[in-house]
C-alpha positions in Angstrom: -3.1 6.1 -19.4 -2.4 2.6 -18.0 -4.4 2.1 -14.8 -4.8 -1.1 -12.4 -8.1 -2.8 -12.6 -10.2 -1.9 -9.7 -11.1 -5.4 -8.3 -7.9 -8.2 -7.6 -9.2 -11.4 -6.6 -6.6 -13.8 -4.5 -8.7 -16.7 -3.6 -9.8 -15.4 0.0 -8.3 -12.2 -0.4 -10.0 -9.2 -3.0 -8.2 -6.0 -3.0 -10.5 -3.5 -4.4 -11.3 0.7 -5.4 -12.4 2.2 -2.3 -16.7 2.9 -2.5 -16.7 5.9 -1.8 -19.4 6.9 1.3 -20.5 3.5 0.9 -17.2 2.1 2.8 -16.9 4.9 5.2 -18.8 3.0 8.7 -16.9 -0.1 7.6 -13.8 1.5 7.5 -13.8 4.1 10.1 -14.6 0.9 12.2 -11.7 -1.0 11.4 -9.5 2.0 12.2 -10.9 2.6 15.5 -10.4 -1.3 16.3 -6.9 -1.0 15.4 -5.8 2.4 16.8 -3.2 0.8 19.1 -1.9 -1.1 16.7 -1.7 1.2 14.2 -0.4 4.8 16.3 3.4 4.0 16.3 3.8 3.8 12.8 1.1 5.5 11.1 0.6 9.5 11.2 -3.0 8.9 10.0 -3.8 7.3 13.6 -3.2 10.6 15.2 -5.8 12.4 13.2 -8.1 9.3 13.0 -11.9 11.0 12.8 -15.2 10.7 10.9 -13.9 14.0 9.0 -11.0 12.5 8.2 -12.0 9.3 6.8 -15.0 11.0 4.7 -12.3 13.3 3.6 -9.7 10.4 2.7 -12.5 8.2 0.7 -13.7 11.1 -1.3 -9.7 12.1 -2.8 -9.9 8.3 -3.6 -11.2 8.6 -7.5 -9.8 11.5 -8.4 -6.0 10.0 -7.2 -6.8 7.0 -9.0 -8.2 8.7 -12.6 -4.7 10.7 -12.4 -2.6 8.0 -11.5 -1.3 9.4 -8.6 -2.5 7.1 -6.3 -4.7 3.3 -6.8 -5.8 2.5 -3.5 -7.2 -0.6 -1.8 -9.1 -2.1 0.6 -7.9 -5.6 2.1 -11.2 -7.6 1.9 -10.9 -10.8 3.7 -13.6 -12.9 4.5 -16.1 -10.4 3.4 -14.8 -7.7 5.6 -12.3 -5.4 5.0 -9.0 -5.6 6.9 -6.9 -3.0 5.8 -5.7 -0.4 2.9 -3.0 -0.8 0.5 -1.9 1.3 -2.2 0.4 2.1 -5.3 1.5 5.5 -5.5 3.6 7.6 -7.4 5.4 10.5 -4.6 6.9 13.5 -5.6 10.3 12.3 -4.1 10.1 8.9 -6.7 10.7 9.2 -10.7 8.5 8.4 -12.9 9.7 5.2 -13.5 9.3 3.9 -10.1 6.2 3.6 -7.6 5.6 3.1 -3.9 3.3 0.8 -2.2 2.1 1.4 1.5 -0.2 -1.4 3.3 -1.4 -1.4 6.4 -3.8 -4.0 8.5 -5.5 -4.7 11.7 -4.1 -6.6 13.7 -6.5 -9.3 13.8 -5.4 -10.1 10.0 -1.6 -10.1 10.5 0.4 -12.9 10.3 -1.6 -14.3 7.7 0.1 -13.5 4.8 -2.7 -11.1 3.8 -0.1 -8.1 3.7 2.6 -10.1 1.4 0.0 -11.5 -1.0 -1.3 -7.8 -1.5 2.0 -6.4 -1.8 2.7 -9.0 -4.4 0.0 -8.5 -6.0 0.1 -4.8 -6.2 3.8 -5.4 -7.4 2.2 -7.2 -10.4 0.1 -4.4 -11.1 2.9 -1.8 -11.2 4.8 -3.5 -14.0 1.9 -3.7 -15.9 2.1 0.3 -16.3 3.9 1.4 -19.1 7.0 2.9 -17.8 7.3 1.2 -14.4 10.9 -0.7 -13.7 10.6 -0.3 -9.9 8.9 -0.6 -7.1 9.6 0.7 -3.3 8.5 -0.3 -0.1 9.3 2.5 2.7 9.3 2.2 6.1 10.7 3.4 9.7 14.1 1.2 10.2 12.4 0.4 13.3 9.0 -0.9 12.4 10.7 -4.5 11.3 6.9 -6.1 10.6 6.6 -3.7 7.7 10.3 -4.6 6.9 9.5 -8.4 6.5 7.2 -8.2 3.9 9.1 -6.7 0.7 12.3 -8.8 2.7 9.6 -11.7 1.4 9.3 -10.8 -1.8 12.9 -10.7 -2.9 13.2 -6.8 -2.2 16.9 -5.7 -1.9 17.3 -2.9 0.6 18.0 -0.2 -1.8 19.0 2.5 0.8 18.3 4.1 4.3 18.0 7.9 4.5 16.9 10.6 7.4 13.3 11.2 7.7 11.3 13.9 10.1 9.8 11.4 12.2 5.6 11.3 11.8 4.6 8.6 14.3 5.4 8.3 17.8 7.3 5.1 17.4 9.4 6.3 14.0 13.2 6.8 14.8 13.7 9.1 11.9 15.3 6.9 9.8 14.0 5.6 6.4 15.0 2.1 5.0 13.6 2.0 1.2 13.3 -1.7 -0.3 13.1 -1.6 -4.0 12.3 -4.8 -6.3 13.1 -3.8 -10.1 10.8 -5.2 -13.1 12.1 -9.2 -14.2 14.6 -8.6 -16.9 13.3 -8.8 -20.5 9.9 -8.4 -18.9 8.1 -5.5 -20.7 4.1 -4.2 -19.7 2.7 -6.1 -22.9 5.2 -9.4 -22.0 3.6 -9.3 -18.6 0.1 -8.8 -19.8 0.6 -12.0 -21.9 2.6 -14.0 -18.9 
C-alpha cells in the first residue's frame, strides 16, 4: 500500500505524523487557545477535553497504517498551529479522498492553510488509484471555502448535511480538484 511520507517540509512550514503522547500538552494547548475560533465550525470544539485529545492522538497510527486517514500537524515556527489531514470517508469512492485543515487563529491569513492543502493535494495523487480530491465544508463557513477556491478547485456540488457545529447551516458545498491529465502516481513521483 501507497502511504504519504510522514514529514512534508515547505520552507517554514513542516506538516508531520502526529507523536503520539508526546504532542498531546502541545496540542491540547493550541485547541484551548483557539476554542472560539474554532466552535462554529468544528464539532470537535464541543467535546474539546484531555480525554479526547489522548483519545484522538492514539487512533492516529493505526488510521494512517490502514490508509484511512494521514493526519498532520501544521508546524510553523517550531510550534504547531493546526491539523490537516487526507482521508478516505465511507461516503467517497475509492478513487477520491478528502482533506480537512483546521488552524488557530493566530496562523490564519498566512497562507499556512493553502500551502498545506496543496501540499496534501500532492500527496493524494501520489496514491495509486487517486483521481480526486475533495474539500467539504459548511456553505456558510466562506474562510474554509477560499482555500480549495485558491487552488483551482471547481465547486463539484452542494448537498444537505445534519448540521454538527453551532454555526453550520446544514448545507454542504464539496470542492473537488481532479488529478492533471496524463499525470499518473509514477509520472508524479518523477515530476
Amino acid at each position: 500500500m501507497d502511504l504519504p511520507p510522514q514529514v512534508i517540509e515547505l520552507d517554514d512550514l513542516t506538516l508531520r505524523s502526529f507523536h503520539g503522547e508526546a504532542d498531546a500538552a502541545e496540542l491540547f494547548g493550541v485547541i484551548e487557545e483557539a476554542l472560539e475560533h474554532l466552535r462554529p465550525w468544528v464539532s470537535f470544539a464541543a467535546e474539546h477535553s484531555w480525554a479526547s485529545t489522548l483519545e484522538f492522538l492514539a487512533r492516529r497510527p493505526v488510521l494512517w497504517a490502514s490508509g484511512q486517514a494521514f493526519t498532520y500537524a501544521i508546524v510553523l515556527d517550531g510550534a504547531i498551529v493546526g491539523s490537516c489531514g487526507l482521508f478516505r470517508r465511507t461516503d467517497t469512492p475509492d478513487n477520491g479522498r478528502e482533506i480537512g485543515y483546521w488552524l488557530h487563529p493566530a496562523a490564519t491569513g498566512r497562507g499556512v492553510a493553502t500551502r498545506a492543502v496543496r501540499a496534501l493535494c500532492e500527496q493524494a495523487f501520489r496514491l495509486a488509484g487517486v483521481d480526486h480530491v475533495e474539500i467539504v465544508h459548511d456553505a456558510a463557513n466562506h474562510a474554509s471555502g477560499a482555500v480549495p477556491a485558491r487552488l483551482g478547485f471547481t465547486e463539484h456540488l452542494r448537498r444537505p448535511a445534519r448540521p454538527l457545529a453551532p454555526a453550520d447551516t446544514g448545507e454542504d458545498r464539496i470542492w473537488r480538484l481532479t488529478r492533471p491529465h496524463g499525470s499518473t502516481p509514477a509520472a508524479t513521483r518523477a515530476g
